[in-house]
N, C-alpha and C positions, 0 to 999 in steps of 0.2 A: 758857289760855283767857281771853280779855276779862271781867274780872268788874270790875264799881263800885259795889257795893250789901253792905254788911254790914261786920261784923268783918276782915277778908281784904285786903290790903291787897296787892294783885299786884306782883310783881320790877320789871314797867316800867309804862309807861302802856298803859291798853287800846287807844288808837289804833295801838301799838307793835306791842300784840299782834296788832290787825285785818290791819295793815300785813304782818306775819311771814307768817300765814296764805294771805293775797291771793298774795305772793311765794313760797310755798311751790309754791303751786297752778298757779302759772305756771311755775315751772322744773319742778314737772312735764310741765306739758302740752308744754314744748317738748322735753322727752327723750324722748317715747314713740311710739307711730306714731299720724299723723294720724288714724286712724280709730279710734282709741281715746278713749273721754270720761274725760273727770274733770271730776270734783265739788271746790269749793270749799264752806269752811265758816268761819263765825266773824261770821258777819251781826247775832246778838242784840245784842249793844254799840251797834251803830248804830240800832238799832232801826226805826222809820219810813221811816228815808234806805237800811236792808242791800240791800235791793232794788231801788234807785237803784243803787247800789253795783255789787251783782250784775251788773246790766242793764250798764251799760259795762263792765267789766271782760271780759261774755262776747262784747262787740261787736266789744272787742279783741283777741280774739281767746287770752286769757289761760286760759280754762278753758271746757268746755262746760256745766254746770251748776252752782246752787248751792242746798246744802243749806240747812236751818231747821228745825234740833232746837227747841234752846230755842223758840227763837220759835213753835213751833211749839204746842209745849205751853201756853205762854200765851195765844196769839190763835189759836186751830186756825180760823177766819173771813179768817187773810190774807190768803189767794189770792183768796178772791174779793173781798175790799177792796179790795186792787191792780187787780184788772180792772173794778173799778167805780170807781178815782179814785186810789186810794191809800192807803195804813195808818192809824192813829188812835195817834197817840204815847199817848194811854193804855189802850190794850189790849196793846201794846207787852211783848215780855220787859223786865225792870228788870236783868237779867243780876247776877240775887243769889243764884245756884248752890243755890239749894235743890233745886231737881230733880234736878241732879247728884248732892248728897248724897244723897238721898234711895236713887237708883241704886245707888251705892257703899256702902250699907246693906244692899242687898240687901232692898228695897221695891218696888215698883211708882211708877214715875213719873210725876211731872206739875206742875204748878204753884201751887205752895203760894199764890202771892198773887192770882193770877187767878183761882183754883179752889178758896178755902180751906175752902169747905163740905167738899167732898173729900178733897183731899191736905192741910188742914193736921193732921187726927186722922192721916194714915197717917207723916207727916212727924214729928210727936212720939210717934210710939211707935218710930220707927226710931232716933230718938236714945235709947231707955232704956238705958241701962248703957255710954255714951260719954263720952271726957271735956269737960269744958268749961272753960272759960277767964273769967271775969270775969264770968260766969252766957250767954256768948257760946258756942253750940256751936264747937268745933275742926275744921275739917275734917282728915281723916284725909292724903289725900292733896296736897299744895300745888303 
């Protein structure tokens, strides 16, 4: 998963990762029957431009829809941003996996830096009794 924000320091670059994704979703779509959709995902890293992104890719015919987890949870206002003009790079996911962790906790998710009145108390109590690293949580899974 595209991640650039924290301690975590990912195998390749995130554009690598975006790239994989994109590429994945397209030899999907062209193995299966034409009347079948799929969903592509990995839009947070881009942030602003996923949706630019999105948009050509399903022009070409590459996939028929795209996801926005992450993204989701940080600017849940996107869609109708985009149909009013376009995203605000600062409401934007920062793709700094805390919601992820938070998931993988087994907590209720959402976004700890968009939303921190909310999720940053549900977010430090799902790290009680995990290890950490340099006073830096560890993610469980890499």
């Amino acid at each position: 998963r595209p991640y650039d924000s924290g301690y975590y320091t990912p195998p390749v670059h995130p554009l690598d990762g975006v790239g994989k994704l994109l590429q994945a979703a397209r030899d999907l779509k062209a193995s299966v029957p034409a009347d079948m959709a799929v969903i592509s995902t990995g839009y947070s890293w881009l942030r602003e431009y996923g949706a630019n992104m999105a948009a050509g890719c399903i022009g070409a015919g590459w996939f028929d829809l795209a996801g926005f987890g992450r993204q989701a949870f940080a600017y849940p206002d996107f869609a109708n941003d985009l149909k009013a003009g376009g995203m605000a790079r600062k409401k934007c996911c920062i793709a700094c996996g805390k919601c992820s962790e938070i998931m993988r906790n087994g907590s209720t998710a959402g976004c700890v830096i968009r939303d921190a009145q909310l999720y940053a108390p549900i977010y430090k109590a799902s790290l009680e009794g995990k290890p950490s690293f340099n006073g830096a949580r560890v993610a469980e899974h890499v």
